[in-house]
N, C-alpha and C positions, 0 to 999 in steps of 0.2 A: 653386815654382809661385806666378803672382801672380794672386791670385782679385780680381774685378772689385768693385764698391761695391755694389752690392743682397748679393752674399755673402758681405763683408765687413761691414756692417750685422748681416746676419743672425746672423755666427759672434761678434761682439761681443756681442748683445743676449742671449742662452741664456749662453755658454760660461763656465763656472764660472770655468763649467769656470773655476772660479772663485771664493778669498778671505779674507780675513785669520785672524781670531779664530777661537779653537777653540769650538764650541758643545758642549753637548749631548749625547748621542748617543743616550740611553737613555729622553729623554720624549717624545722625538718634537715639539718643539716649535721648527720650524725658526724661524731667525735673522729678524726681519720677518714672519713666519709669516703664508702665505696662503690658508690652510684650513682650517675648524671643520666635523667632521660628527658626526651626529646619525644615530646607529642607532635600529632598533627591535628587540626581543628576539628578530625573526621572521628577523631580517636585513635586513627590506626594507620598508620603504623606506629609503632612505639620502640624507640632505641633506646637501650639502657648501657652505659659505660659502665660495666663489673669486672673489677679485679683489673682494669684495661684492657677490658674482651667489650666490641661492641657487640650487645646480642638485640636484632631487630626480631619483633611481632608484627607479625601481618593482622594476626585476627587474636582471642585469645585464646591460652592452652585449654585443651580438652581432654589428656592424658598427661597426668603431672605424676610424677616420682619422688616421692621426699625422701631421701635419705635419713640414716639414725642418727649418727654426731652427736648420739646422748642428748639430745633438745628435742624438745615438743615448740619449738619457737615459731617452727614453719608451720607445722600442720594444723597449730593453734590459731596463728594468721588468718591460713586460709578457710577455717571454718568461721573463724569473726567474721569473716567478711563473705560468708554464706556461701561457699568453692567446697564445697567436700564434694560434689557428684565431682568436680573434674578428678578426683586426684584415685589414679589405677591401681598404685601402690603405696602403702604407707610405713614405712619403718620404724615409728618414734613413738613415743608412749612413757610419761612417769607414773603411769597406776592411780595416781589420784589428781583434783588439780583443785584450785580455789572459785575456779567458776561453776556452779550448779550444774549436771549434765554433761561437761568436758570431756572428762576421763572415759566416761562412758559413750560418746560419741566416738571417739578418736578410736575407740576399743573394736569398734562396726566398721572401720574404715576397711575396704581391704587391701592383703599384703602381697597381693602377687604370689603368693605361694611361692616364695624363693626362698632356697637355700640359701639362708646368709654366709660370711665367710669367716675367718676369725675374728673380725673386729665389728661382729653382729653388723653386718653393713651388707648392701646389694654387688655383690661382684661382677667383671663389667660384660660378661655373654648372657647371666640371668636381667641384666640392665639394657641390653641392646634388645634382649626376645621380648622384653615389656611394650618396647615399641611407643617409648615419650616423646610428646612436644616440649616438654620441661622440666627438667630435674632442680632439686633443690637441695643446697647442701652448706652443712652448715658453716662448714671451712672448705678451704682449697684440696682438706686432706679426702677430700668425696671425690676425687677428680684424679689422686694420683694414679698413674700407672705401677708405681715399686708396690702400691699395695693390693694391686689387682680390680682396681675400679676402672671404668671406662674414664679416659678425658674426654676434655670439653672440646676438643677437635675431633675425637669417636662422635662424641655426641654430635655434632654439628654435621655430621659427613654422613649422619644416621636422620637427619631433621629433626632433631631437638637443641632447643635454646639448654643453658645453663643459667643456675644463678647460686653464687656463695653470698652468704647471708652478709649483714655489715659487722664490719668490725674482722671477716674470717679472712680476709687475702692472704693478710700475714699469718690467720692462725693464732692471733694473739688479741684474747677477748680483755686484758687488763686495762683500755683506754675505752669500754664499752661505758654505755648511760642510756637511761630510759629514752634518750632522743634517737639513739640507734633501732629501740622498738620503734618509733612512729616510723623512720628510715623504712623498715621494712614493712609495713601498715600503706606504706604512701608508693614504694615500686611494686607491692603486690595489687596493690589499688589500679596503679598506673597500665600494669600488665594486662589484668583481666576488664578495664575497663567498667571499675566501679568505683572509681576515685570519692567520688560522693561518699560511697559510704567508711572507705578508709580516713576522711577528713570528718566525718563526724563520730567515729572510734576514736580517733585522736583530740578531737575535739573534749568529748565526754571525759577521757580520760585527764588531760589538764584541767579539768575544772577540779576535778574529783581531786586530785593534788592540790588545789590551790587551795579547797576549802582545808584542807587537812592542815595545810601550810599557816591559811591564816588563823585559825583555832588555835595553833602550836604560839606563834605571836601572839596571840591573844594573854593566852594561859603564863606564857614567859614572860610578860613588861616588865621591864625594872628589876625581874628576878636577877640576872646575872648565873643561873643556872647551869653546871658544865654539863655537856652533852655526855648522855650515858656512854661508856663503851661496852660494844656489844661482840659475841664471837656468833660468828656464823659458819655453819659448818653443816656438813653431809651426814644425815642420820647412817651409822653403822656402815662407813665405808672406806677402805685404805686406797689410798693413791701413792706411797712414796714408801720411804723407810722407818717411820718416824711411827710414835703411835698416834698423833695429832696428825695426817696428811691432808687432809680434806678442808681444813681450812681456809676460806677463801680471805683471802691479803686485798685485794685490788678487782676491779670492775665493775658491773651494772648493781652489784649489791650497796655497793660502796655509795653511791650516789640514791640509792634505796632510801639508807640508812641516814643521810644526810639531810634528804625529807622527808624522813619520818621523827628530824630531831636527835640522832643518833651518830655514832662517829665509830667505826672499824678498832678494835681493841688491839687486831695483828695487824695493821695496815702496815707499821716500819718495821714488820720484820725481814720481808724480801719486796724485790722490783715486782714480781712475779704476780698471776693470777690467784694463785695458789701457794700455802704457804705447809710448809713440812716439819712440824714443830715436835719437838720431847715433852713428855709428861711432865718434866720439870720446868720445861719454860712455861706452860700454859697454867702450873700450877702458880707461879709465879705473878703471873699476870690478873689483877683486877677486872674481874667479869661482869659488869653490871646487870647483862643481862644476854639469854642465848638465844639464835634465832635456829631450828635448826629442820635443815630442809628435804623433804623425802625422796629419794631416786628409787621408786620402788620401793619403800620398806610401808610394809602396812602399819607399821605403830610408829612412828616417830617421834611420841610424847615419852612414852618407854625409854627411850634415849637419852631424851633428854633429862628425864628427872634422873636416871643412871648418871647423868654427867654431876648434877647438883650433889648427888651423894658422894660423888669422888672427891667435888672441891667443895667441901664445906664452907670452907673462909672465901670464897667469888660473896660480894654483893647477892649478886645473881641469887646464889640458893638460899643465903638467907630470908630473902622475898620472893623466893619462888619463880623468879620473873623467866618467862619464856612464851615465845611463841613457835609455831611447827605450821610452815608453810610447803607448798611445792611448786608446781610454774609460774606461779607470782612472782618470785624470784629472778628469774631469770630474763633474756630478750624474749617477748613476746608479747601480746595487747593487753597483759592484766595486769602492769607495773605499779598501779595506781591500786588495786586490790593491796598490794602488799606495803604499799605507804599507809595506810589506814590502819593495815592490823599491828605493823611494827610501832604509827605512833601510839595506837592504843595498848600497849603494851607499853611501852618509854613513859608515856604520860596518863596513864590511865585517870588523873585528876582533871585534866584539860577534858575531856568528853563527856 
């Protein structure tokens, strides 16, 4: 599928889905870190510094708006953490997801019945008639006025808080890591006043890495084993000029792949999130193995063995090796879902 430039924009600007270095996991102090809040002993009120907007809560939202930003990060959030009756409208959806039920809940949510606008996104009079306490969005680009969204000064002068996700101020998800998913686990926590259960999401989810982690130790002593290199890329979809666009180079994958025992095969090709490759570099390039992720495509296994038949000589297709994940992938509470499938896959001798 080749998605047009407003959703191609959009799915570059969020998508982890996206990033190098491993952070964190356990201070909650995401990489760039785009939120400081400030409780009181009562709960409430709650001040969050985002993007350098102080946004205070009285009490918590009751009418939330999630923007699409091509991420399911937000509305997956807040269905973790049991918030699907707040939210009025819901814009986001990848068709399938790696937690039992997900895709199918998120699919019940409702959309406000708005007209979207060219960049499938809520334009900002269908955004003011919704009548939110909280919008959410995945970058700064939910908030421009040149592209016809409400600001977060509309918003504010209309009695709605804002929030851009971590890692979106800049709009530049390439410095993302799964400590950016707890980041937003812990001020959506903070927000609605269920911190509890945001610390034990996050909780669950570092153990669940750690075990992965230490099995991988386990399985490697003394090996000296180099870490596969893996490509990961968007099932059937062009972003750039190139026949390879979709490749992700840098962010929350990147640090995926890292604990799952795995190392980015295009990581040095650009700075960038995203990387815009020719069929000859990629044919070029030693594949060990593919990871490759659905935005919407109902087969994404299809794809992937299409890609093994192209490059015969990758590692990769000689052994077949591939996994086909989707919101696991990316910022949101199931990063740990996707360490386990990519190490079982990298290592399928260790499990």
């Amino acid at each position: 599928m080749s998605i047009n430039r407003p959703v191609a924009t959009a799915l570059a600007a969020p998508l982890c889905f996206l990033t190098a270095a491993c952070g964190s996991s356990s201070d909650g102090k995401a990489s760039g870190g785009t939120t400081e809040a400030a409780v009181s002993k009562g709960g409430y009120p709650v001040t969050l510094d985002n993007c350098g907007r102080k946004q205070t809560f009285e009490q918590a939202p009751s009418r939330v708006v999630v923007m699409n930003g091509a991420s399911v990060a937000e509305v997956s959030t807040l269905l973790a953490l049991g918030l699907g009756d707040r939210i009025v409208a819901n814009q986001q959806g990848y068709g399938m997801s790696e937690v039992p039920g997900r895709a199918a809940a998120i699919k019940k949510l409702p959309t406000g019945d708005i007209e979207l606008n060219e960049a499938y996104d809520i334009p900002r009079e269908a955004m003011l008639g919704l009548r939110p306490d909280l919008v959410l969005s995945v970058t700064t680009y939910g908030f421009d006025q040149k592209n016809g969204f409400a600001t977060r000064d509309q918003l504010r002068q209309a009695g709605a808080n804002s929030y851009v996700s971590p890692q979106g101020c800049d709009d530049d998800p390439s410095r993302m890591t799964v400590a950016d998913s707890y980041r937003l686990l812990r001020d959506m926590g903070k927000v609605f006043d269920v911190s509890d259960k945001a610390e034990k999401l996050i909780a669950a989810s570092e153990k669940h890495i750690a075990a992965v982690s230490a099995t991988l130790e386990k399985a490697a002593k003394g090996t000296g084993e180099k870490k596969p290199e893996v490509m990961v890329l968007f099932s059937n979809m062009s972003m750039g000029g190139n026949d390879f666009s979709s490749v992700l180079a840098h962010g929350i994958a990147n640090d995926i792949l890292a604990r799952a025992g795995g190392a980015n095969a295009f990581s040095g090709t650009t700075r960038a999130t995203f990387a815009d490759l020719s069929k000859e570099k990629v044919a070029a390039t030693d594949v060990d193995a593919l990871v490759v992720i659905s935005y919407n495509d109902p087969d994404p296994a299809a794809y992937a063995e299409k890609l093994l038949k192209e490059f015969p000589q990758w590692p990769a297709a000689r052994n077949n090796t591939y996994v086909t994940l989707s919101d696991s992938m990316y910022l949101g509470p199931s990063n740990d879902l996707a360490v386990e499938k990519v190490a079982k896959m990298l290592h399928p001798d260790a499990f």
